[in-house]
Wavefront OBJ file of the C-alpha trace (Angstrom):
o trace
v -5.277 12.844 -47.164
v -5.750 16.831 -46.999
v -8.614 16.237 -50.070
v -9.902 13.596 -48.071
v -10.758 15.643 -45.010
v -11.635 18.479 -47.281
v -14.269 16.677 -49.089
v -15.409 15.130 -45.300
v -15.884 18.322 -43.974
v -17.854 19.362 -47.394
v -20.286 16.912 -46.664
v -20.846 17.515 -43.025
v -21.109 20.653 -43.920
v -23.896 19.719 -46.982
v -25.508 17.458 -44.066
v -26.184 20.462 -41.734
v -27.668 22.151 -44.494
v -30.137 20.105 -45.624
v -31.200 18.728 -41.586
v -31.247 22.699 -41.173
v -33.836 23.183 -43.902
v -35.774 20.482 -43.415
v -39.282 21.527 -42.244
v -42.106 19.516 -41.069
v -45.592 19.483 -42.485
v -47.661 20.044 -39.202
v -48.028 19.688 -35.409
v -50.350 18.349 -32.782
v -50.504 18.544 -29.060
v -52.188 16.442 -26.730
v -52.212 17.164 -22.515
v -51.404 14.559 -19.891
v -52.084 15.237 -15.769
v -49.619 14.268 -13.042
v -52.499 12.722 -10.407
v -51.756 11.827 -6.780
v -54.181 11.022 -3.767
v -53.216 12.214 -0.602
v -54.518 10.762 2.081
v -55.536 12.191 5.793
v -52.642 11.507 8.297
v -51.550 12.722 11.577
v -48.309 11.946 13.492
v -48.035 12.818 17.586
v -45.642 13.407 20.150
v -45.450 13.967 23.665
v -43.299 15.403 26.407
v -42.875 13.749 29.844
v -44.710 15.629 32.526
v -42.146 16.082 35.476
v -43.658 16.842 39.053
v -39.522 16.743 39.831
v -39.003 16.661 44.064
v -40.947 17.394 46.494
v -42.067 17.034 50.212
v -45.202 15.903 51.395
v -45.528 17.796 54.167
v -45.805 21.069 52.507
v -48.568 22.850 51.269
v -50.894 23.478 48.421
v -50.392 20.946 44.703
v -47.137 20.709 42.925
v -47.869 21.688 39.212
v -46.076 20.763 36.241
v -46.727 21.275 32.083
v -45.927 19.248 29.311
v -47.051 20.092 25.382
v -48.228 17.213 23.035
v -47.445 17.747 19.291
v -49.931 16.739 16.642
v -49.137 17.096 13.007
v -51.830 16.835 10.863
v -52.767 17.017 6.894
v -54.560 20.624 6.070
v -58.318 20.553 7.013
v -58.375 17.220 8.939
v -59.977 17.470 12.241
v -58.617 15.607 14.955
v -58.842 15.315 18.714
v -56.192 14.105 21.243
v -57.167 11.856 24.052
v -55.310 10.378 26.827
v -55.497 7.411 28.842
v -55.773 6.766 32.192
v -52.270 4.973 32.975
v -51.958 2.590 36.388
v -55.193 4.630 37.642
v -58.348 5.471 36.453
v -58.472 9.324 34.823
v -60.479 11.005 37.303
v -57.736 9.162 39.929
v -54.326 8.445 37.963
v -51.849 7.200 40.077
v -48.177 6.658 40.121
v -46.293 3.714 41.134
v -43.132 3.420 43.043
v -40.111 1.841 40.964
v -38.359 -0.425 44.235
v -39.497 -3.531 44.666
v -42.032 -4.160 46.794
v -43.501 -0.731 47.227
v -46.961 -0.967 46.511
v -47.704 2.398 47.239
v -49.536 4.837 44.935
v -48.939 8.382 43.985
v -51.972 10.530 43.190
v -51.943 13.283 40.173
v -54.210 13.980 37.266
v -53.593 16.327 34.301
v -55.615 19.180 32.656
v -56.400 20.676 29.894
v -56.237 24.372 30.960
v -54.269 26.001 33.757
v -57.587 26.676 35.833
v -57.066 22.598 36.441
v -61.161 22.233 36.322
v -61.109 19.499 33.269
v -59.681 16.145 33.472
v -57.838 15.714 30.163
v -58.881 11.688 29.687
v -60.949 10.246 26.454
v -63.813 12.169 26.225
v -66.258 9.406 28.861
v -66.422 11.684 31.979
v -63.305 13.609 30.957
v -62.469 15.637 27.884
v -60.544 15.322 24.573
v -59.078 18.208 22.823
v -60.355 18.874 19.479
v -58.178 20.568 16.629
v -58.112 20.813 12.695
v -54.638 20.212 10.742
v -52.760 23.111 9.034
v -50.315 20.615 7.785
v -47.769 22.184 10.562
v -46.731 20.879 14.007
v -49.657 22.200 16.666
v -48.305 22.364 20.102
v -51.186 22.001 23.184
v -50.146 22.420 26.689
v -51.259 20.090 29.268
v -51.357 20.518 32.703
v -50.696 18.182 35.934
v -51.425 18.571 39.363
v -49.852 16.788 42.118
v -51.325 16.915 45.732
v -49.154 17.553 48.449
v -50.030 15.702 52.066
v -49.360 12.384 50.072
v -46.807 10.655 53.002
v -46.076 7.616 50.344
v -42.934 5.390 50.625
v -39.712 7.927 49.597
v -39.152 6.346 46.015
v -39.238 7.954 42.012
v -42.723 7.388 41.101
v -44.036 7.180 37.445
v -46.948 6.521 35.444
v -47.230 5.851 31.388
v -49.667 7.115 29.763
v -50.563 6.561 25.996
v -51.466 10.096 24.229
v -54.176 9.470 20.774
v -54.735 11.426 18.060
v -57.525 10.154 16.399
v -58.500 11.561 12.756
l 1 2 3 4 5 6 7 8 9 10 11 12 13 14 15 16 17 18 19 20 21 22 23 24 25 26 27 28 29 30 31 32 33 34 35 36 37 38 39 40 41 42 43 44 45 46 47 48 49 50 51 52 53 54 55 56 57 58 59 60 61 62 63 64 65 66 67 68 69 70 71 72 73 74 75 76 77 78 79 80 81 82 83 84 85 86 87 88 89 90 91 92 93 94 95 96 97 98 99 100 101 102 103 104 105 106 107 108 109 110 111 112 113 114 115 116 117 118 119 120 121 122 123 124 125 126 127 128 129 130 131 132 133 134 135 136 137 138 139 140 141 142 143 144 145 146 147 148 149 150 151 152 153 154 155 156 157 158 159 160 161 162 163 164 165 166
């Protein structure tokens, strides 16, 4: 049995040998490519705009901020728009949320602090233009709410639909 296993291992051994001096008689090479197409894509987000509590009687505009998120691909230019909700943009209005109160809230947003353009879709309002960097790009908005509106006391809302076109 031990000349058995001797003679085994001899041959293993006599195996590595000759697989160890075996050579090969030439080489060639060829490339390949990896290939993908990307294509242009955004994605969007936006925060709600809250005008929180306030009293009519008082003076001056209640003014609130809210940012809208676009995330674009690297060099794609894009521009946000916004709607006009349950108004018309250069009048948005909010509605009351009990039954019955047909009453209307007035507001608009902005797209500077100076409140002098309508942020709306571009037709007698205007759009904000960016290009993608592939990285979230945050643009603040900005609402105005007059005061001296003596509505129905209710929680008023509006919903608006924020585009990023591309």
């Amino acid at each position: 049995m031990k000349m058995i296993k001797q003679l085994g291992l001899a041959a293993l051994a006599m195996l590595g040998i000759f697989a160890a001096s075996q050579s090969f008689a030439g080489s060639v090479t060829s490339t390949m490519q990896a290939t993908a197409t990307i294509s242009s894509s955004c994605l969007i987000s936006a925060n709600a705009m809250a005008f929180g509590s306030f009293q009519p009687a008082a003076t001056g505009s209640v003014l609130a901020n809210s940012t809208v998120t676009a995330t674009c691909s690297n060099n794609v230019p894009y521009t946000l728009s916004l709607s006009a909700g349950g108004g018309t943009i250069p009048a948005r209005q909010m509605s009351g949320a009990i039954g019955g109160n047909t009453d209307k809230l007035a507001y608009n947003i902005y797209t500077t602090s100076a409140l002098t353009t309508v942020f709306g879709n571009g037709t007698g309002s205007a759009t904000i233009p960016g290009t993608g960097n592939g990285s979230q790009q945050v643009v603040t908005i900005y609402g105005s709410l007059a005061q001296s509106q003596f509505v129905t006391p209710d929680s008023y809302t509006d919903a608006l639909t924020v585009t990023v076109a591309y």
